[in-house]
C-alpha positions as CSV (number, residue, x, y, z in Angstrom):
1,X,94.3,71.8,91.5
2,X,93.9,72.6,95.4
3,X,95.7,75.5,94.9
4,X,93.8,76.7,91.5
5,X,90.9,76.3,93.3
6,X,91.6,78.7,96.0
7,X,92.9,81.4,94.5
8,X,90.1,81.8,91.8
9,X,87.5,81.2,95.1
10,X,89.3,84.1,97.0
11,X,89.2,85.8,93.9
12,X,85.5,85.7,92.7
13,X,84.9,86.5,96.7
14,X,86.7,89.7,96.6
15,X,85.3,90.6,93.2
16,X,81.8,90.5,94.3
17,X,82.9,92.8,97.4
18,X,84.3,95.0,95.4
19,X,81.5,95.4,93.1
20,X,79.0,95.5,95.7
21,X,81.1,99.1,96.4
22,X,80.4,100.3,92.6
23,X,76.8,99.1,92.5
24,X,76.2,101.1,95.7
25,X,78.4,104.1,94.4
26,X,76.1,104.1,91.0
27,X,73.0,103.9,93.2
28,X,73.7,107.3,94.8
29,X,74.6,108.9,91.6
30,X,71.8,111.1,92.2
31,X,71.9,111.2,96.0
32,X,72.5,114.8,97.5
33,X,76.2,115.5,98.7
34,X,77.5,111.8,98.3
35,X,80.6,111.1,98.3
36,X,81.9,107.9,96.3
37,X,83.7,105.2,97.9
38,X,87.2,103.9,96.5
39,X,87.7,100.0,95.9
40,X,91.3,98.5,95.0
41,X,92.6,95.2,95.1
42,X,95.7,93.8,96.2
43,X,97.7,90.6,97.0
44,X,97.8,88.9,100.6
45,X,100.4,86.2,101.8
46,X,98.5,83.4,103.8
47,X,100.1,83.1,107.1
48,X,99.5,80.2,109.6
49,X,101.4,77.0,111.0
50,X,103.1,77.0,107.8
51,X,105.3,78.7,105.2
52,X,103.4,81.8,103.2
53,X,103.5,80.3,99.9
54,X,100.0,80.9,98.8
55,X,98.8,84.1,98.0
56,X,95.1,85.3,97.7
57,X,93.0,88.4,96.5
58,X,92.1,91.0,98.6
59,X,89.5,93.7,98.1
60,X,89.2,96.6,100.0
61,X,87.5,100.1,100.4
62,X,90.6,102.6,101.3
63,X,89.3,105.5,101.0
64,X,86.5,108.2,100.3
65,X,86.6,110.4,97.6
66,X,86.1,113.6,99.2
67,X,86.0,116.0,96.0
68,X,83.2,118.3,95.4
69,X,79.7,117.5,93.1
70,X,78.5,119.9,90.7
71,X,76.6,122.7,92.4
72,X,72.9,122.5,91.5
73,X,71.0,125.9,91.7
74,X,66.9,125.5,93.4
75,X,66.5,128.8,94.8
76,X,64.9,126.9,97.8
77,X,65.3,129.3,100.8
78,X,66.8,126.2,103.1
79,X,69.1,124.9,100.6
80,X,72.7,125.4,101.4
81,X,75.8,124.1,99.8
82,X,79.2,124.3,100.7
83,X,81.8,125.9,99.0
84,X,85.0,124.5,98.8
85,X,86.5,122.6,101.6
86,X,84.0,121.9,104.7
87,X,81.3,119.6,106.2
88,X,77.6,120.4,108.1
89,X,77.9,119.1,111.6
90,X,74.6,117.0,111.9
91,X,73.4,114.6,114.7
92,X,73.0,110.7,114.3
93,X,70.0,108.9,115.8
94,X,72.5,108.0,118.9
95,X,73.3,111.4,120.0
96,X,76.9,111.0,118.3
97,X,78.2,114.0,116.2
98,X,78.6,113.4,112.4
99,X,79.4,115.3,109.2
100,X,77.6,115.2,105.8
101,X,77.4,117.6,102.8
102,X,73.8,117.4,102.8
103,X,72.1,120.6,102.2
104,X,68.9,120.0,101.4
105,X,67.7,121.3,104.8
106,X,63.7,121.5,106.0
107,X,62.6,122.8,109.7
108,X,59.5,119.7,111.2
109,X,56.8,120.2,112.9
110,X,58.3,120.9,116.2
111,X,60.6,123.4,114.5
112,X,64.0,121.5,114.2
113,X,66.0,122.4,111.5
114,X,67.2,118.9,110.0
115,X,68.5,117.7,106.0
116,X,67.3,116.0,103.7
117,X,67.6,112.3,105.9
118,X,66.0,113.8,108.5
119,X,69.2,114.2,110.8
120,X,69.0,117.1,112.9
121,X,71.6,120.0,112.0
122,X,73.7,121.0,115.1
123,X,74.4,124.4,115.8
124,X,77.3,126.1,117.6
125,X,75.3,125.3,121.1
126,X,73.8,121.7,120.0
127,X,70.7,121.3,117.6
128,X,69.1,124.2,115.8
129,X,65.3,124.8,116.4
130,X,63.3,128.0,114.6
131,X,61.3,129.3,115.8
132,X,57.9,130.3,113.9
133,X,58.9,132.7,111.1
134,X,57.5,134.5,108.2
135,X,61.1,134.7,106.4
136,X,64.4,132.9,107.1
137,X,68.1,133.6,105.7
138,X,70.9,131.6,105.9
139,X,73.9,133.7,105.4
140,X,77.4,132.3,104.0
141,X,78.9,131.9,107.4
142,X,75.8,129.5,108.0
143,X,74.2,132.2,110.3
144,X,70.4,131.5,110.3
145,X,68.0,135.0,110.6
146,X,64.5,134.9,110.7
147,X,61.6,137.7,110.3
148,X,59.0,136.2,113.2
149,X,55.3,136.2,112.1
150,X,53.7,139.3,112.3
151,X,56.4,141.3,112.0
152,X,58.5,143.5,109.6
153,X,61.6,142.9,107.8
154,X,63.3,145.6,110.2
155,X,62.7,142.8,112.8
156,X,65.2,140.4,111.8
157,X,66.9,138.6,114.2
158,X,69.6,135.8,114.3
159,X,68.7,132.7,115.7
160,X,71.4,130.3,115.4
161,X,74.4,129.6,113.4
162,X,75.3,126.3,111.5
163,X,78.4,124.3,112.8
164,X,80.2,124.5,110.0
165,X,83.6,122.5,110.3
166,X,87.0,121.6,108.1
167,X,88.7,118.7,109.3
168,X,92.2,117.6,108.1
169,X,90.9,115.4,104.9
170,X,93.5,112.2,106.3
171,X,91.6,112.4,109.3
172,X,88.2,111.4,107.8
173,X,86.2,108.1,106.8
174,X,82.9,107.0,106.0
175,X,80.7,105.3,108.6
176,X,78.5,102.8,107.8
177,X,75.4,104.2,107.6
178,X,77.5,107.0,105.1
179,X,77.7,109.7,107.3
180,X,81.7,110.9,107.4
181,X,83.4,110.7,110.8
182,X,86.7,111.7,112.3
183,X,89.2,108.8,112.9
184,X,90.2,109.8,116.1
185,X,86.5,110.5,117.1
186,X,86.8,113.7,118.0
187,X,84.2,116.8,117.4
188,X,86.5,119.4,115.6
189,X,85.3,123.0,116.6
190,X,83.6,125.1,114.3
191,X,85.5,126.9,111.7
192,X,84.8,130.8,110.5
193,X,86.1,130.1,106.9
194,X,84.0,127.5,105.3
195,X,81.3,129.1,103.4
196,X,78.3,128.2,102.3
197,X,75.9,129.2,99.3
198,X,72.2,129.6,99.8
199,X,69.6,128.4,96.8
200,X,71.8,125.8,95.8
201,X,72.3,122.0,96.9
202,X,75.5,119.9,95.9
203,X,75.5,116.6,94.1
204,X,76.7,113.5,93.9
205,X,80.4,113.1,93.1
206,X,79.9,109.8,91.4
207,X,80.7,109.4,87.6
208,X,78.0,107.2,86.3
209,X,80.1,106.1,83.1
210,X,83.3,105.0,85.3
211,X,81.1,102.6,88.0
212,X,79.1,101.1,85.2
213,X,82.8,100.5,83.4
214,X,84.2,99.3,86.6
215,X,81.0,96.9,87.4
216,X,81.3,95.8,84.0
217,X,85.0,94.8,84.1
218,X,84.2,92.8,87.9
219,X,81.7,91.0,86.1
220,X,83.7,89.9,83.2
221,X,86.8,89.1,85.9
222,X,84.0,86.8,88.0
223,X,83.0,85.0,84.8
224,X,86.7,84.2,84.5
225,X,87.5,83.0,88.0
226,X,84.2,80.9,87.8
227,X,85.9,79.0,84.7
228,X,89.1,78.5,86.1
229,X,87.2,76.6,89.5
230,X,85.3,74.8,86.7
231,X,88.5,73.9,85.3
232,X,89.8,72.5,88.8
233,X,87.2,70.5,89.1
234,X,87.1,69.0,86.0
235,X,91.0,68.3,86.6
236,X,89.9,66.7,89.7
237,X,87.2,64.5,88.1
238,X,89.7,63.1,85.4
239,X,92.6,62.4,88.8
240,X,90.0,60.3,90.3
241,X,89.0,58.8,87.2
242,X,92.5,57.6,86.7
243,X,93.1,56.5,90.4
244,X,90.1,54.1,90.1
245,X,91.5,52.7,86.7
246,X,94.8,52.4,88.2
């Protein structure tokens, strides 16, 4: 019974962490340039001051899939998605750099150029600011050109390019508050070949059908595990039934 008992507890534990990871992929389904997180499980020995005999379930988040979402066309003038292979070097609240395929860009009040969660988009010299301008282009190679008020299109100047980056894939994760990282926590440098395409943003990479499957099938494996700890304590209601009989 003790050993029943466990193993469907573990269990229904790593079942609800794992589909805490669907729920919150299916949750950004529509969330611009998110990436879906991976969840597998697996078997663990439990070691201690004794032999491993018992063996528990053990759920855990691998991996990020990094593939591309379906390009979305706006026409906005700040929207940028990238083409292929490549991240937008952005800047989290602490000053640290991050990465994030987020192109649904917007300049504030005090001219910095920063996506759609507000983070401030870094440049090849640190974070971009524009200055006041009657037209802005953001060419493939993320170069940002602007017309300033008052002026004519023979004018145009650039003002800043995007830091546009390509890590090795293996040496990438998710942080917790989503944005992707380097493992070694370095800033890789800028790299010339990742393009970009203006007027469009990318989507999620979720597939709606397979986390709905997947939270489904958790649920129906918790609902299992709960009736095999009812079962152990049933059995352990009928032992002590005996022992005070006996």
């Amino acid at each position: 019974m003790d050993k029943s008992l466990y193993l469907a507890m573990s269990g229904a534990k790593q079942t609800m962490l794992a589909q805490s990871v669907h729920a919150n992929n299916l949750a950004n389904a529509t969330t611009t340039g998110f990436k879906a997180d991976l969840a597998q499980a697996r078997s663990m020995q439990v070691f201690g001051g004794h032999h491993p005999s018992r063996v528990f379930a053990l759920s855990e988040n691998p991996a990020t899939q990094l593939a591309a979402g379906p390009m979305q066309s706006t026409g906005g003038e700040l929207d940028i998605a990238v083409k292929g292979d490549g991240w937008i070097a952005v800047q989290r609240a602490d000053g640290s750099e991050a990465y994030s395929r987020d192109g649904a860009l917007s300049i504030t009040a005090d001219g910095a150029l920063v996506n759609g969660t507000g983070l401030v988009v870094l440049g090849n010299g640190g974070p971009i600011n524009i200055p006041p301008a009657q037209k802005l282009e953001i060419g493939i190679d993320g170069t940002i050109s602007i017309v300033g008020l008052g002026e004519g299109p023979e004018t145009m100047a650039e003002v800043d390019r995007i830091k546009l980056v390509n890590p090795d894939a293996g040496n990438m994760e998710k942080g917790r508050d989503g944005l992707m990282q380097t493992r070694d926590g370095t800033n890789p440098p800028p790299d010339a070949l990742v393009r970009i395409e203006s007027g469009f943003l990318e989507g999620s990479n979720v597939n709606p059908v397979e986390s709905m499957t997947e939270i489904l099938s958790l649920a129906r494996k918790f609902e299992l595990q709960l009736k095999v700890m009812q079962a152990a304590e049933s059995a352990d209601r009928s032992s002590a039934q005996l022992l005070r009989i006996s």
